[in-house]
C-alpha positions in Angstrom: -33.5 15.2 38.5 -32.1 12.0 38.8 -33.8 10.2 36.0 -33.0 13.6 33.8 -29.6 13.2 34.8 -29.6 10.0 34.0 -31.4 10.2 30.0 -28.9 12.6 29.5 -26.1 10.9 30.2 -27.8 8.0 27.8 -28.0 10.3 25.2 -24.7 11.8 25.1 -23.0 8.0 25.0 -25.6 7.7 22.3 -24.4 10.4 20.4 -21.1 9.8 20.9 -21.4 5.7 19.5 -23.3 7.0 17.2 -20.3 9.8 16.1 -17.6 7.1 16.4 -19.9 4.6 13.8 -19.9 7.5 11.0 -16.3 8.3 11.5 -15.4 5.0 11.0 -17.8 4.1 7.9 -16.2 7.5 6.9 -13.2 6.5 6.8 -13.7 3.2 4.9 -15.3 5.2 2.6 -12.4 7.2 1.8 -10.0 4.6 1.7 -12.0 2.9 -0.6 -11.7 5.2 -2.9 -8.6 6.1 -2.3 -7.7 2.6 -3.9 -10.2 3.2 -6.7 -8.1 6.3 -7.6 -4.5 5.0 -7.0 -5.5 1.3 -8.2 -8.6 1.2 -10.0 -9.9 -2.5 -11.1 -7.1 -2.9 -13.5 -3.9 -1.8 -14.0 -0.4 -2.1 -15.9 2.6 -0.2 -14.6 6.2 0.1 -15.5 8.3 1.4 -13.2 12.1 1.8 -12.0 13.3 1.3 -8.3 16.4 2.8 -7.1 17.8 1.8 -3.7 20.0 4.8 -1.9 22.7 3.5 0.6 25.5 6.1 2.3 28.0 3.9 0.2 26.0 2.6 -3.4 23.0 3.4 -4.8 21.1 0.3 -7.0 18.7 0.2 -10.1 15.7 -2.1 -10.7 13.3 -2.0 -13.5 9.6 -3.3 -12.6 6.3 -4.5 -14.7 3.4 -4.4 -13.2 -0.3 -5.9 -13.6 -2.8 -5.7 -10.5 -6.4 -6.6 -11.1 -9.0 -5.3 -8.1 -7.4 -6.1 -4.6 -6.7 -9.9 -5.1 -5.1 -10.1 -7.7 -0.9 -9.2 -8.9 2.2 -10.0 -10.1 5.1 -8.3 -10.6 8.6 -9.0 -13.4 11.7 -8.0 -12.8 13.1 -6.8 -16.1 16.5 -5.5 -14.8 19.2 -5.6 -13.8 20.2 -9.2 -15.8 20.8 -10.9 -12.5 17.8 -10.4 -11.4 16.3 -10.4 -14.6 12.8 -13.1 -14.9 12.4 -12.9 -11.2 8.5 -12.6 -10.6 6.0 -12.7 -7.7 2.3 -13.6 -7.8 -0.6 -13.2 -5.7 -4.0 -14.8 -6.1 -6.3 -13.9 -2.9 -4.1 -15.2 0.1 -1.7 -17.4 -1.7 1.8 -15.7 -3.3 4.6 -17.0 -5.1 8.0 -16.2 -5.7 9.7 -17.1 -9.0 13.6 -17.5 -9.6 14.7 -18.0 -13.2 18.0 -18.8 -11.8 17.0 -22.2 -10.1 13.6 -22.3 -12.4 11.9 -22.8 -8.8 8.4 -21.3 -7.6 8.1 -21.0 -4.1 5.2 -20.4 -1.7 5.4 -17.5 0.4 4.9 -17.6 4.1 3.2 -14.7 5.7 5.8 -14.6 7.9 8.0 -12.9 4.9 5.8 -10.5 4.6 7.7 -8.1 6.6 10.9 -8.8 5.1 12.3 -6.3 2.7 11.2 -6.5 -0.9 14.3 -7.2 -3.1 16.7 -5.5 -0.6 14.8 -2.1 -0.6 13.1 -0.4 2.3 9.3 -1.2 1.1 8.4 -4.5 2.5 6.9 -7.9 0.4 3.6 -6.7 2.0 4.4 -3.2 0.2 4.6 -4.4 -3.2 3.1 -7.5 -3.5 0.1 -6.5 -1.3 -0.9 -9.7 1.3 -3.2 -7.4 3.2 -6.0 -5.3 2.5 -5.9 -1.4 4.3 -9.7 -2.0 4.2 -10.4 -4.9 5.5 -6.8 -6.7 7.7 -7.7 -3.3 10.2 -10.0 -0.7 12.2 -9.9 2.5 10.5 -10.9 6.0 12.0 -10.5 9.6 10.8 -8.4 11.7 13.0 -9.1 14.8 11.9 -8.3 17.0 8.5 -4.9 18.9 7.9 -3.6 20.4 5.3 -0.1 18.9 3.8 1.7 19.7 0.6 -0.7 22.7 0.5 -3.5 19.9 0.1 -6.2 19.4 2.7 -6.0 15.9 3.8 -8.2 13.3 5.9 -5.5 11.7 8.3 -6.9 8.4 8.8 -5.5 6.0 11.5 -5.4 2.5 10.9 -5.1 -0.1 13.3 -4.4 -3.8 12.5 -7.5 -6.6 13.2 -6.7 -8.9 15.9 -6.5 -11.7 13.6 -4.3 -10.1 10.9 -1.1 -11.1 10.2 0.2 -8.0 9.7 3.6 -6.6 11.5 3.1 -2.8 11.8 1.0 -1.7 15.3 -0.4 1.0 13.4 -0.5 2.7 10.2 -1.5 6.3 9.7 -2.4 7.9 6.1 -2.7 11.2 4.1 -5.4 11.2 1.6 -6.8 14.4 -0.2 -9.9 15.5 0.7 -10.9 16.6 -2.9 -9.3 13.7 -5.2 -8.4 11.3 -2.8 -5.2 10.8 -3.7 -2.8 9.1 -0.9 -0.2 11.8 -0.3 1.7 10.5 2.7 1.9 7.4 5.1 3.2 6.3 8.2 4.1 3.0 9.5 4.5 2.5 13.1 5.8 -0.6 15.0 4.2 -2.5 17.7 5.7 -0.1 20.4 4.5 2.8 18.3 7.6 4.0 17.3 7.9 5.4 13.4 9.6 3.1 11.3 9.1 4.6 8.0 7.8 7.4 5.7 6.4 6.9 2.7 6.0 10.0 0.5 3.6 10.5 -3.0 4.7 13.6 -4.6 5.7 14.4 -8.2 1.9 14.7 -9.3 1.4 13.5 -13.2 -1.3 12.5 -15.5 -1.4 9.1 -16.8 -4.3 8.9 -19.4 -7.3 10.4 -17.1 -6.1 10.8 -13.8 -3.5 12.6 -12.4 -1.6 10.6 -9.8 1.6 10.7 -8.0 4.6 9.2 -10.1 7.1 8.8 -6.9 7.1 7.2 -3.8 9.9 7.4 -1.7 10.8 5.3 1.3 12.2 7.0 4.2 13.3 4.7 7.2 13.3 6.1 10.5 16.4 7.0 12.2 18.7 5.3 9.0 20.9 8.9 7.6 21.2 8.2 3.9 19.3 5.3 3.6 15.7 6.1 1.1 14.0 3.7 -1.6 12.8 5.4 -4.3 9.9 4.1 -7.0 9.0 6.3 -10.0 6.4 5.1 -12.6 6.9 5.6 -16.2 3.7 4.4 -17.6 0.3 3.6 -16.0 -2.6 1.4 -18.4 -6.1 1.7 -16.3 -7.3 0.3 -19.5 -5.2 -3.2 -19.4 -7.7 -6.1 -20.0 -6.7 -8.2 -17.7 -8.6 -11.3 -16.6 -8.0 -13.8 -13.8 -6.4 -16.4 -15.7 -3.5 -14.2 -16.3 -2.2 -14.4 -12.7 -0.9 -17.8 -12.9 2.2 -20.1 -11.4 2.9 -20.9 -15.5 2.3 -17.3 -16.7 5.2 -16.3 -14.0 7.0 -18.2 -16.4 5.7 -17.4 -19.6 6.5 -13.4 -18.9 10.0 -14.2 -19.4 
């Protein structure tokens, strides 16, 4: 009875390793293509940023160009002060460009949590150092419905060796099209720090993505960052070369 006893027991932490592995590929799976969907391999995007505060509200204008997961930059094409300001990444390496001084800078990892041109979304937000796939641990919690959508809720938990600021990330991605609908950042004391909201569903060319994201910070009345897309190229030919220090330059 003892040896039974004993199998069983075996067998159950079998079954439940061998549970925990599936959830996990299952979730890398959808998060995969999750950024398929929302990314794809190439992309151009034009888009406007407005920044709500209890006492002002402020306007940016945004190009775009990503290419697979290590590659972006980003113009600022308004307003005229900040007008030519530009930020690269190549793989682990990004740049900042000010027109004003004609200086590119390097980018410390350390800024990565910093806010993004005085908005809520961080420089990790929109210039992208890390990767949801691969900087953490992923696992579904379970499926919900939200925004009358059913939704995996995937938990993501930062690597060990990742530099990355939030203790834990949780997302909403739609079971049926995989489209990100909602996400959570958490800090190290897993307290909520913001909200990030997809809604406003539209179709750009063959897919039909979300054209806002809003940035809600915890616990800040009146204070929200919001980023609608006008236009969205999957078809942009884009090639490696283009994400240079000289083409930072050249956009201007």
């Amino acid at each position: 009875m003892k040896a039974l006893h004993f199998f069983a027991c075996c067998f159950a932490f079998s079954l439940f390793v061998s549970i925990a592995s599936s959830s996990a590929q299952d979730a890398r799976e959808i998060l995969l293509n999750m950024e398929e969907v929302m990314r794809g391999d190439a992309l151009y995007s034009e888009m406007t940023m407005t920044i709500v505060r209890p006492r002002f509200e402020r306007e940016v204008s945004i190009r775009s160009w990503l290419k697979g997961r290590d590659f972006s930059m980003i113009l600022i094409t308004a307003p005229s002060r900040d007008r030519g300001t530009a930020f690269l990444m190549r793989k682990n390496n990004i740049w900042n460009y000010d027109p004003r001084i004609d200086r590119t800078t390097r980018m410390p990892s350390s800024m990565m949590s910093q806010s993004w041109m005085g908005s809520d979304f961080t420089n990790d937000d929109l210039v992208r150092d890390s990767d949801i796939v691969d900087d953490y641990e992923h696992r579904v919690l379970r499926i919900e419905d939200y925004g009358g959508r059913e939704c995996h809720v995937i938990e993501l938990i930062p690597r060990p060796e990742s530099a990355i600021v939030w203790g834990k990330v949780k997302m909403w991605v739609a079971t049926d099209t995989y489209i990100q609908m909602r996400m959570e950042q958490y800090d190290q004391r897993n307290e909520l720090v913001n909200e990030l909201l997809f809604e406003e569903l539209r179709q750009f060319g063959d897919r039909e993505l979300p054209s806002r994201i809003t940035v809600v910070p915890a616990g800040k009345s009146n204070h929200k960052t919001v980023l609608e897309y006008h236009k969205m190229d999957f078809n942009a030919e884009l090639s490696e070369d283009f994400f240079s220090q000289e083409n930072m330059q050249r956009l201007n």
